[in-house]
C-alpha positions as CSV (number, residue, x, y, z in Angstrom):
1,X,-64.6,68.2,-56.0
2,X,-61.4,66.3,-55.7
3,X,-59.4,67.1,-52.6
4,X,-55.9,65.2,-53.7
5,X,-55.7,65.7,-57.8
6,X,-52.1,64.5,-57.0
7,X,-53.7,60.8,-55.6
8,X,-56.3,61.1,-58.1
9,X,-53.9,61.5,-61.4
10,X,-51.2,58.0,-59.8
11,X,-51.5,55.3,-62.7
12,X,-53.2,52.8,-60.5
13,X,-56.6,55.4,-60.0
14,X,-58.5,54.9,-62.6
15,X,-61.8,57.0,-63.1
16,X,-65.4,55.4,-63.7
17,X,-68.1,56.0,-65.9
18,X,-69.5,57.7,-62.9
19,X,-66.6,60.6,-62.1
20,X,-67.1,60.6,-58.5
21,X,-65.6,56.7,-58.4
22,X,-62.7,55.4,-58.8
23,X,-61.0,51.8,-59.0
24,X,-57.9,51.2,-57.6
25,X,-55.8,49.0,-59.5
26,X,-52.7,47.4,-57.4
27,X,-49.0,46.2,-57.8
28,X,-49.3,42.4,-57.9
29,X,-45.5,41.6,-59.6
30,X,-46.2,38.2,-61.8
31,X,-49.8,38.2,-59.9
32,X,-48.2,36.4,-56.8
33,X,-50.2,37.3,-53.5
34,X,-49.6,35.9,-50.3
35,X,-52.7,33.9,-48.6
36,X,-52.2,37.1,-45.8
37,X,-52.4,39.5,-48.4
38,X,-55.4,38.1,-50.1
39,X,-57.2,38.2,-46.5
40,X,-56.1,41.6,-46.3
41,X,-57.5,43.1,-49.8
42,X,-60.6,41.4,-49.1
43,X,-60.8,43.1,-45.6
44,X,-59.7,46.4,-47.7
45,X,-62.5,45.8,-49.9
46,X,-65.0,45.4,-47.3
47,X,-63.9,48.1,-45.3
48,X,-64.6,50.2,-48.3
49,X,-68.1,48.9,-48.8
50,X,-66.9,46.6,-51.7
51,X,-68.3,43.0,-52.3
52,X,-66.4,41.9,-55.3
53,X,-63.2,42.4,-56.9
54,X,-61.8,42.4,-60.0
55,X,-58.3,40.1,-61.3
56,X,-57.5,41.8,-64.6
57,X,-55.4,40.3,-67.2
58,X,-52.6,41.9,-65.9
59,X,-52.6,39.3,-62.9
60,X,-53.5,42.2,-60.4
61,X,-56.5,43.0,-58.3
62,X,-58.6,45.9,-58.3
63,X,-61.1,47.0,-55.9
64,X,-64.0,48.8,-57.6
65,X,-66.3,51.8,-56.8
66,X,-64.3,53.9,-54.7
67,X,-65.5,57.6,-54.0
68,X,-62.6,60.1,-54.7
69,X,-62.6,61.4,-51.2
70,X,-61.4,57.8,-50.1
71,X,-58.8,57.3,-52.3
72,X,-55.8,58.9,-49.9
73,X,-57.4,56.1,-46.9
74,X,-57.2,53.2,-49.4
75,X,-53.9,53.9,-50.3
76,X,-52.7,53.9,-47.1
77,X,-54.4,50.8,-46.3
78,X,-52.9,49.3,-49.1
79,X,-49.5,50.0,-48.7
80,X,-49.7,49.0,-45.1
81,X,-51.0,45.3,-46.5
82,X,-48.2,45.1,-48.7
83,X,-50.2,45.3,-52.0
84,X,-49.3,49.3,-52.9
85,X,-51.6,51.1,-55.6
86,X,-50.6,49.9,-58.9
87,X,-50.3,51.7,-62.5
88,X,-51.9,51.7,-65.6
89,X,-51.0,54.9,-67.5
90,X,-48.0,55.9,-69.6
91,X,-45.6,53.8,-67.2
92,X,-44.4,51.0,-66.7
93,X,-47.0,48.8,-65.7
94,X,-47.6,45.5,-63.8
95,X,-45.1,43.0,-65.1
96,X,-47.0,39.8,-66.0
97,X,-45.4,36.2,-66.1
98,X,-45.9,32.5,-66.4
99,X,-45.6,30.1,-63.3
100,X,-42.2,29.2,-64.9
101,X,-39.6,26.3,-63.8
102,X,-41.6,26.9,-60.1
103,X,-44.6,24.8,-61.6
104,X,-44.5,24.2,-65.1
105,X,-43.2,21.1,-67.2
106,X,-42.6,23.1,-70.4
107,X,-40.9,26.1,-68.9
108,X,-37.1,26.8,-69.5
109,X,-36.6,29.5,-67.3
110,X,-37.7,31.2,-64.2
111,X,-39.8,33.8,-64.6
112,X,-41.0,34.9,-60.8
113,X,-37.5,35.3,-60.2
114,X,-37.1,37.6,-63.9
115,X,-40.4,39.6,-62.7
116,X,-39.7,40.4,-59.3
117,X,-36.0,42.0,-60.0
118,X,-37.6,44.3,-63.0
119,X,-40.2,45.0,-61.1
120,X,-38.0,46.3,-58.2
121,X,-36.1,48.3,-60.7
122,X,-38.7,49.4,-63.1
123,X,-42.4,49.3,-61.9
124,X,-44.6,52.5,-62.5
125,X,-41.7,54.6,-63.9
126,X,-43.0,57.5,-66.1
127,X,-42.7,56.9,-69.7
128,X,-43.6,59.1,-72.9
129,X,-45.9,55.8,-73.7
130,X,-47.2,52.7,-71.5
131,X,-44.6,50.1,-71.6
132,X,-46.0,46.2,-70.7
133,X,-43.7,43.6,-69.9
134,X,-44.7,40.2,-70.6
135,X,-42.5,36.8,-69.3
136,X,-43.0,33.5,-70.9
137,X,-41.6,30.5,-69.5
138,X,-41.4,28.5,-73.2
139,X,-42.4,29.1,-76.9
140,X,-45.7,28.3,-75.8
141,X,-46.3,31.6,-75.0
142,X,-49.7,31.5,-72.2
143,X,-48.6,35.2,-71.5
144,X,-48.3,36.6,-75.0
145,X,-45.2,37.9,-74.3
146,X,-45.0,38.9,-78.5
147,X,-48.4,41.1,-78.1
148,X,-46.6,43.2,-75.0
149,X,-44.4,46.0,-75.9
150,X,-41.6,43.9,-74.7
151,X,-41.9,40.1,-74.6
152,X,-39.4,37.9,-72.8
153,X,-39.1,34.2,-73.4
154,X,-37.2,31.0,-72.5
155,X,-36.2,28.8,-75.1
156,X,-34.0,25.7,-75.3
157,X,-32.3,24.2,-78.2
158,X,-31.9,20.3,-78.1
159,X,-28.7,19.0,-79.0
160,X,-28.1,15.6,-80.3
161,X,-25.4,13.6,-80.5
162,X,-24.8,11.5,-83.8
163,X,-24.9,7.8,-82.9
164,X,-26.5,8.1,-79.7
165,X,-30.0,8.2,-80.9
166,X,-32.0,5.1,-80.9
167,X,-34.4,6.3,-83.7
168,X,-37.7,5.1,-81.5
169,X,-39.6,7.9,-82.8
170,X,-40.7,9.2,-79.2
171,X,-39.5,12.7,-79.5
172,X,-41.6,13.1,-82.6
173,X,-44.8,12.2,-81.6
174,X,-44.3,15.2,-79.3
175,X,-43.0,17.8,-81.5
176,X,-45.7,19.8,-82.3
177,X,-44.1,21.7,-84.9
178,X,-43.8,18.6,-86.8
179,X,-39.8,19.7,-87.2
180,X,-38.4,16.0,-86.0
181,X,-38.1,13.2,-88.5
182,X,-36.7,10.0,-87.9
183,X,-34.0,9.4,-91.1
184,X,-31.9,6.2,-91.7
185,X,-32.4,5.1,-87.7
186,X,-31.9,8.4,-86.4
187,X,-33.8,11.5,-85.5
188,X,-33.2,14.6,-87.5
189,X,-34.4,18.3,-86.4
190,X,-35.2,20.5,-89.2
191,X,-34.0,24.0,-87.4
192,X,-35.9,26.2,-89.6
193,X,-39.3,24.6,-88.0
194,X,-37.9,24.5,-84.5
195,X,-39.2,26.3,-82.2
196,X,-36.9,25.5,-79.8
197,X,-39.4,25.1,-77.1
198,X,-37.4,21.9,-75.4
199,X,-40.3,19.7,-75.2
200,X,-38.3,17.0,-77.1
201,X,-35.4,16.9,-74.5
202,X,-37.5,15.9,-71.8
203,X,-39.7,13.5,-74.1
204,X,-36.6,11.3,-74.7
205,X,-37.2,8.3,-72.8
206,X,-33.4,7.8,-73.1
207,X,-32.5,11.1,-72.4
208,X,-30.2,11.4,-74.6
209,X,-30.9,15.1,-75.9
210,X,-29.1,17.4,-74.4
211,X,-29.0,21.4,-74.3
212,X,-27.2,23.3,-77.2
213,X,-28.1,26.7,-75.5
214,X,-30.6,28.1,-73.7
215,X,-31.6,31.4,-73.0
216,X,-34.0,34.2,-73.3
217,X,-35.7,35.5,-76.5
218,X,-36.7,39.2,-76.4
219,X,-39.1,40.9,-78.9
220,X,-39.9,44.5,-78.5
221,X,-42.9,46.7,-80.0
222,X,-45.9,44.4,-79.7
223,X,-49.5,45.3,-78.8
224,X,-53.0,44.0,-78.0
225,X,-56.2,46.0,-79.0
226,X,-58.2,47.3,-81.5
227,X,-55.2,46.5,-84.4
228,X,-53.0,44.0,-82.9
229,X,-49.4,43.5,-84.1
230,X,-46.3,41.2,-83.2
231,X,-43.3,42.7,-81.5
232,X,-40.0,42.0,-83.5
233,X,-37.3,40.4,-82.0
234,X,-34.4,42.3,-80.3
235,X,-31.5,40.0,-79.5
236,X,-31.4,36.4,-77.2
237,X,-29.5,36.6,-74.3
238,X,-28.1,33.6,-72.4
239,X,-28.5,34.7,-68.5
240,X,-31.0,36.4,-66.1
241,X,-28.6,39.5,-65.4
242,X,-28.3,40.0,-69.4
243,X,-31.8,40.4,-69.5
244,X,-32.4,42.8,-66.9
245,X,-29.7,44.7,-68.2
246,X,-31.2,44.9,-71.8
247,X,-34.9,45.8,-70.2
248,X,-33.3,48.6,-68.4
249,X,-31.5,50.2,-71.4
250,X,-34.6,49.6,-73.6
251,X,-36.8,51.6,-71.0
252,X,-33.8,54.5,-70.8
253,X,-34.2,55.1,-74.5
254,X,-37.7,54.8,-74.7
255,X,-37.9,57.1,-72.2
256,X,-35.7,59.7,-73.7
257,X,-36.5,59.3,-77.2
258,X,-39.7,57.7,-77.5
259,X,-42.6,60.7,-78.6
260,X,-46.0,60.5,-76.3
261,X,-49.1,60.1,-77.7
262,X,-48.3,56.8,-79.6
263,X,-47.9,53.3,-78.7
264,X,-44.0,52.1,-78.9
265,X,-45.8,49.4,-82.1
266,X,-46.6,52.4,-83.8
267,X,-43.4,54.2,-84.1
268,X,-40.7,51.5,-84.7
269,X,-40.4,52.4,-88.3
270,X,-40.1,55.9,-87.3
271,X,-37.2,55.4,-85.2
272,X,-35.8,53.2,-87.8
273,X,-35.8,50.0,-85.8
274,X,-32.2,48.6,-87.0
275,X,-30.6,51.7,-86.0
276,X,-32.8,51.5,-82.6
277,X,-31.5,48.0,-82.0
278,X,-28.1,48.7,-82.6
279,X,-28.1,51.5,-80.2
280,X,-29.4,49.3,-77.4
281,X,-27.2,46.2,-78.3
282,X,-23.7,48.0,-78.8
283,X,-21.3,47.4,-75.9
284,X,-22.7,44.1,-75.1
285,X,-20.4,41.3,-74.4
286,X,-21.4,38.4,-77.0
C-alpha cells in the first residue's frame, strides 16, 4: 500500500514493471551536474541499495528500483544534494541542450545560458499534454530540437561583401549543403540551399564573411516515437530575452487551450496552426 499517493503521482516517480518500485527521474537542466553533485547521487544511490544508474536521453539521471515506502526519504535526499526529483508526465519536462558557444565550434548561440533561465521559469509546470524543450546550438541539430514539441535553434547568416572575396574556393569545400559556388572569381551563396548554419564564416581563411543576422529558429509541434513527425516553424527571433518570451506565451496557450490526451503534433491542424501562430506572435516588436 502506498503511504504518500501525493509523492507517488510527482512526474519524476515513475512506476516499474514490478508496482512496488519505483525510479526516480531527476531535474538535470541541459544535463549539467556538478562533480559534488555527481558524488552525491551516487552516495544517494548507494544509500538506497542501488549499484547503477541510469542517464536518459533527456540528459538526466535516474536512480532505479526504489520501493514506494522510500520514495518521500529519497526526495529529501535529493533536494538536499541539489539535484530535486525531476518530471516526466504531462509537464514540462527536463529541458535538453547542446554544449553551445561554451564548447562547440559550430554553435551560434548559447544554449546553457537559454536552458537554465526556461528552466527557472518553466520546469515541471502542469500541462494538458507533455511539452519537451529541445536547444540546438547550429542547424546541425545533435539535440533534435525539430522532433521536440518545441525546438530552438541558432543560426547565422553569412554576409558577403561584393569585391572582397578572393574566390579561393575554401568556404566551399566546407559547405555541406553544397549551396556555395565560386562564379566569375567570386563566391556566390544560393539562399534557397542555405542552411544558414555559419560554418562558412569561420572557414574563411580571410575572414572576410561576416554576419547578416543571427538569431534563433523556433519550430513547435514535433515528436519522437512510434510515428515521428517534424515540428513547423514558429517565427526566428534575434535575442535570448525574445525567446524566453515566446516559450512562455507558447506554454500559457498550450496550457489553456491545448485538449489532454493528445500530443501538441497531433492537434496542430485542429487548432488551425496559422491562427495559433498569429495569436502567439501578435504584439511582438519586429
Amino acid at each position: 500500500m502506498i503511504e504518500d499517493p501525493g509523492m507517488h503521482m510527482k512526474g519524476g516517480i515513475i512506476t516499474q514493471k514490478n508496482k512496488d518500485y519505483c525510479t526516480i527521474r531527476t531535474r538535470m537542466p541541459a544535463g549539467i551536474l556538478s562533480i559534488e553533485k555527481m558524488r552525491g547521487l551516487a552516495a544517494i544511490a548507494e544509500k538506497y541499495g542501488q549499484t547503477e544508474v541510469h542517464l536518459t536521453t533527456r540528459q538526466t539521471i535516474e536512480i532505479p528500483h526504489i520501493h514506494h515506502t522510500k520514495l518521500e526519504a529519497i526526495e529529501a535526499d535529493l533536494l538536499k544534494n541539489g539535484t530535486p526529483v525531476g518530471s516526466e508526465r504531462d509537464e514540462i519536462v527536463n529541458i535538453v541542450a547542446c554544449p553551445g558557444t561554451d564548447r562547440c565550434k559550430f554553435a551560434n548561440i548559447d544554449t546553457i545560458s537559454l536552458a537554465m533561465k526556461l528552466d527557472e521559469k518553466l520546469f515541471g509546470k502542469e500541462m494538458p499534454t507533455k511539452l519537451r524543450i529541445s536547444i540546438s546550438g547550429c542547424p546541425y541539430a545533435c539535440t533534435s530540437p525539430i522532433l521536440n514539441e518545441i525546438g530552438i535553434t541558432g543560426r547565422k547568416k553569412p554576409l558577403r561583401t561584393p569585391g572582397l572575396c578572393t574566390g579561393c574556393g575554401h568556404c566551399t569545400e566546407y559547405c555541406r549543403e553544397s549551396a556555395i559556388e565560386v562564379r566569375n572569381g567570386a563566391a556566390v551563396v544560393n539562399d534557397a540551399k542555405c542552411f544558414q548554419c555559419g560554418v562558412c564564416i569561420e572557414s574563411c581563411p580571410f575572414k572576410l564573411i561576416g554576419i547578416e543576422t543571427q538569431g534563433y529558429r523556433i519550430t513547435v509541434g514535433g515528436r519522437r516515437g512510434r510515428h515521428p513527425k517534424l515540428g513547423r516553424e514558429l517565427v526566428e527571433v534575434g535575442t535570448e530575452d525574445e525567446v524566453v518570451e515566446i516559450i512562455e506565451k507558447l506554454s500559457y496557450w498550450i496550457y489553456r487551450r491545448a485538449w489532454s490526451g493528445r500530443l501538441l503534433s497531433d492537434q496542430l491542424d485542429d487548432i488551425q496552426f496559422e491562427k495559433f501562430k498569429e495569436e502567439i506572435l501578435s504584439g511582438r516588436k519586429e
